[in-house]
Backbone as a ProteinNet text record, in pm:
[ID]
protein_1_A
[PRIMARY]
XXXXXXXXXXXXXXXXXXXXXXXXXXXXXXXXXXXXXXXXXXXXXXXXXXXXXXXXXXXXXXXXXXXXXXXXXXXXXXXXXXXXXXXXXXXXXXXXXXX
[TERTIARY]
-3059.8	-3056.3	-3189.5	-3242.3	-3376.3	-3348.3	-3477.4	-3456.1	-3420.5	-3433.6	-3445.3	-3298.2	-3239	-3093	-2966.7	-3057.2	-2959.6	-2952.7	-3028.9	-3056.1	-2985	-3007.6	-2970.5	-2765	-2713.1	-2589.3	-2509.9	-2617.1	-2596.7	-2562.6	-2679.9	-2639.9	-2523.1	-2496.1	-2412.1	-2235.6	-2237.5	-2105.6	-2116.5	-2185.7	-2196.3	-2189.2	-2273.7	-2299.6	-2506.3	-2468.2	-2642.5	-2675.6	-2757.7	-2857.4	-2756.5	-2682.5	-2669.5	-2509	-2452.5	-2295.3	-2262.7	-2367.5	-2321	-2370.6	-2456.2	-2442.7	-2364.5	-2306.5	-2185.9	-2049.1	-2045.3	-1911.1	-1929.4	-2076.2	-2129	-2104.4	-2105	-2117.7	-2245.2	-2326	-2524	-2581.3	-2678	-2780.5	-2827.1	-2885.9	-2943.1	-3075.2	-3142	-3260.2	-3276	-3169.3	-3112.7	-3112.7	-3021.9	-3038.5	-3156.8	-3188.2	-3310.5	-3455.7	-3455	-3497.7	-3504.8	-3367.2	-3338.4	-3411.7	-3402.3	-3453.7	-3613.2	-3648.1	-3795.4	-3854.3	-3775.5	-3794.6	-3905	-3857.1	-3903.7	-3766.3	-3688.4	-3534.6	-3500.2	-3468.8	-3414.3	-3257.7	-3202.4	-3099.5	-2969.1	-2897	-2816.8	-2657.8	-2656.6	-2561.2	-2438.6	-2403.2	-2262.5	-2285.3	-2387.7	-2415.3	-2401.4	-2497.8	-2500.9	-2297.7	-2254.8	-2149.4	-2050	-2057.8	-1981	-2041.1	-2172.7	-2198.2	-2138.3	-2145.2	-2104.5	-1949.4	-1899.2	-1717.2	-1727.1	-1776.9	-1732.9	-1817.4	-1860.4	-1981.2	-1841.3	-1806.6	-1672.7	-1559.9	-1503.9	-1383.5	-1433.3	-1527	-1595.2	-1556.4	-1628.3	-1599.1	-1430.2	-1396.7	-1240.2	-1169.5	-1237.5	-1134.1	-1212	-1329.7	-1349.7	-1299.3	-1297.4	-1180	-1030.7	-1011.8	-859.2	-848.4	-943.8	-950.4	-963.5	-1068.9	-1068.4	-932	-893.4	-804.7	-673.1	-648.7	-529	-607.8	-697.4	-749.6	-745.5	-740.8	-741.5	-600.2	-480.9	-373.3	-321.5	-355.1	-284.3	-391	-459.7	-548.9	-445.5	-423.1	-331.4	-204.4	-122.9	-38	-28.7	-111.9	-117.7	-167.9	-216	-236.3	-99.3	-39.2	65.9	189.2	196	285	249.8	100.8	69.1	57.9	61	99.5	-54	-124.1	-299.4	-284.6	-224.7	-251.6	-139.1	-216.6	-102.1	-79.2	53.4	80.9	165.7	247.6	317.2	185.1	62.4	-32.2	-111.5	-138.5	-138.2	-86.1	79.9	125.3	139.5	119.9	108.4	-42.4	-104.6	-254.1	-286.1	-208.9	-233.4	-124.5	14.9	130.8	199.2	231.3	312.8	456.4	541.7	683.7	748.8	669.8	766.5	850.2	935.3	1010.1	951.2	991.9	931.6	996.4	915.2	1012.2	1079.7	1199.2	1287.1	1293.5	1231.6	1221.6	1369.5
3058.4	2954.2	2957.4	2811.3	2834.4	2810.4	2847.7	2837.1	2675.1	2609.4	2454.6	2425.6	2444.7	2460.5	2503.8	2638.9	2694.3	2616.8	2517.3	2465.9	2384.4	2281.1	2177.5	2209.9	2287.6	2333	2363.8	2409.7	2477.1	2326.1	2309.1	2105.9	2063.4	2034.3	1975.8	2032.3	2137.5	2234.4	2198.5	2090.3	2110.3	2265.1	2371	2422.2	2487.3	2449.2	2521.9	2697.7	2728.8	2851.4	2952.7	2919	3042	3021.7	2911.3	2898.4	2963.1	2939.4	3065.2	3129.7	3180.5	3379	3405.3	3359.6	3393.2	3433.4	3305.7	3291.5	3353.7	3398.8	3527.8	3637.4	3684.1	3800.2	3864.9	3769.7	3834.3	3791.2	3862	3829.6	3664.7	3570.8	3485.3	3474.7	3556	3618.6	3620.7	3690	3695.5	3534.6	3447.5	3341	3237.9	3304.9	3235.9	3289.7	3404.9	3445.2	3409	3381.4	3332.3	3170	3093.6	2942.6	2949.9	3058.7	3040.1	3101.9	3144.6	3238	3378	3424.7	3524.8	3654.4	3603.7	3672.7	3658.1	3749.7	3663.1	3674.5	3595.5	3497.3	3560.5	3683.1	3761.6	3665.3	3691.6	3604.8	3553.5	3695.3	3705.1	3587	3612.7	3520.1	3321.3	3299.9	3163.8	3171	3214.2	3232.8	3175.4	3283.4	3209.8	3077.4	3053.4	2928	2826.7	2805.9	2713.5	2722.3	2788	2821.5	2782.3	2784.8	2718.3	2566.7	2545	2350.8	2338.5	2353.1	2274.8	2260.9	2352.4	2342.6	2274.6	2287.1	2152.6	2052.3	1960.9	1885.7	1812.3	1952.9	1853	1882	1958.1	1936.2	1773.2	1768.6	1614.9	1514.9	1508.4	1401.6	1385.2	1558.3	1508.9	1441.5	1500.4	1433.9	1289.4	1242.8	1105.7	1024.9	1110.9	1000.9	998.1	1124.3	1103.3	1005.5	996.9	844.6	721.8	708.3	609.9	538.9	628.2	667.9	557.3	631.1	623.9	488	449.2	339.8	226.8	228.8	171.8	98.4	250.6	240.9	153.8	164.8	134.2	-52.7	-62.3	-199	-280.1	-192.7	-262.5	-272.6	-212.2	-225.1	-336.3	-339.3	-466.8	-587.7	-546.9	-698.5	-740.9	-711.7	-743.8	-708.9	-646	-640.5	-717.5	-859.3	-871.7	-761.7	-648.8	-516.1	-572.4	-688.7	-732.5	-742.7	-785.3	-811.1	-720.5	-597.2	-482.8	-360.7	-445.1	-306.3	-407.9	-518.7	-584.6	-505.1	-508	-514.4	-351.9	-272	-161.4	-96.2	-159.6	-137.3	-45.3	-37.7	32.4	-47.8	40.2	17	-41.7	-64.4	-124.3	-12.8	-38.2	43.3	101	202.2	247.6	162.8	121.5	63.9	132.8	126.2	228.7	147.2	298	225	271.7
85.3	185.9	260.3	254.4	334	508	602.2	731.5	763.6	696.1	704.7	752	580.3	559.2	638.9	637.1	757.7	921.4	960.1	1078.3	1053.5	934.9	897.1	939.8	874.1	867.1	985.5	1043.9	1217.4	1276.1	1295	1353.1	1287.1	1175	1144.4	1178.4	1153.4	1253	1378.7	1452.8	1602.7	1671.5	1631.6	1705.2	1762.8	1858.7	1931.9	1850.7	1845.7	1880.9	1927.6	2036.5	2141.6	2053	2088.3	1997.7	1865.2	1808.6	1648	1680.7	1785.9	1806.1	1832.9	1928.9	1976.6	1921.7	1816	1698	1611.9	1589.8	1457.8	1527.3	1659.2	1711.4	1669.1	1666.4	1677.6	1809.2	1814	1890.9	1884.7	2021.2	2021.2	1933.4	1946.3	1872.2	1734.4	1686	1571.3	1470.6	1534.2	1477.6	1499.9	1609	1623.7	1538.1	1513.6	1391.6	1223.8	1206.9	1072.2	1034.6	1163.3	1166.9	1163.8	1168	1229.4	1074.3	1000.6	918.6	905.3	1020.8	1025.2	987.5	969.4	905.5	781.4	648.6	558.3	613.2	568.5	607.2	493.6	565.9	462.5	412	252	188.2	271.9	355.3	390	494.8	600.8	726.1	646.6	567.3	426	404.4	369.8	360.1	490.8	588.6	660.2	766.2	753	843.8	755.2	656.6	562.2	549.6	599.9	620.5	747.9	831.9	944.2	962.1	941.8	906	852.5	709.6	681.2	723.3	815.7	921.4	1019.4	1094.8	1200.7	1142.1	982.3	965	941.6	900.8	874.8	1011.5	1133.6	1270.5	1323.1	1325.1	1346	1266.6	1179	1071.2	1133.8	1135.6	1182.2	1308.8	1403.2	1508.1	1562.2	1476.8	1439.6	1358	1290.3	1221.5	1352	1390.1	1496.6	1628.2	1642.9	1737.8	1685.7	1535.5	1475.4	1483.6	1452.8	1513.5	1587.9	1683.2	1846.4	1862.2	1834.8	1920.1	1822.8	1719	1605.6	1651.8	1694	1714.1	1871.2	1966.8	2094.3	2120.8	1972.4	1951.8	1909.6	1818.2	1764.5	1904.3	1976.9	2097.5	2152.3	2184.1	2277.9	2204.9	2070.3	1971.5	1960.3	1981.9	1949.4	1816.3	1708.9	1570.5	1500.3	1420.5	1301.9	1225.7	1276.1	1210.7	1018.6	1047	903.9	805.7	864.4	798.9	700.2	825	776.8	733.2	709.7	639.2	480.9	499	338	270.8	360.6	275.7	247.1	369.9	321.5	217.6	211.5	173.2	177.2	314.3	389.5	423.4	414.3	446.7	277.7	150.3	45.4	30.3	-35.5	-125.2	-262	-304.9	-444.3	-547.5	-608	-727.4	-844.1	-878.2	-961.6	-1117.3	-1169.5	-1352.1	-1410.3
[MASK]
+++++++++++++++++++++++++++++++++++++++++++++++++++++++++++++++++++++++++++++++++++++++++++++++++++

């Protein structure tokens, strides 16, 4: 993993510099080392930033989709969504059809 990469990954987990020291249990220094590449950048550490970048991403997904949700659902109460409309197009509510 280059220092690039590893930054690149860091950002993308939403976390700062000081936040994955913290969640690594290293030094600020430390990761601030690895970015600068003055660290090589040990497998295990490549390992778990990339285990946690991908749980970030799927707690923001879920997060998003349960807003997607509720803003949905909060439309269909106030009747601002043709909901018949969209459960045709998305096809929701048929029945399964039996062979």
């Amino acid at each position: 993993m280059t220092k690039d990469e590893f930054k690149r990954i860091r950002e993308k987990a939403g976390h700062t510099q000081a936040s994955l020291a913290e969640a690594m249990g290293v030094h600020l220094r430390t990761v601030w080392r690895w970015e600068l590449g003055e660290t090589i950048i040990p497998k295990v550490v490549e390992l778990a930033l990339r285990y946690v970048a991908e749980h970030a991403m799927r707690d923001r997904d879920a997060s998003d989709l349960k807003a997607a949700r509720a803003s949905l659902v909060e439309a269909k109460e106030k009747g601002t969504v043709p909901w018949k409309k969209i459960q045709k197009e998305l096809g929701l509510g048929r029945k399964p059809k039996k062979h």
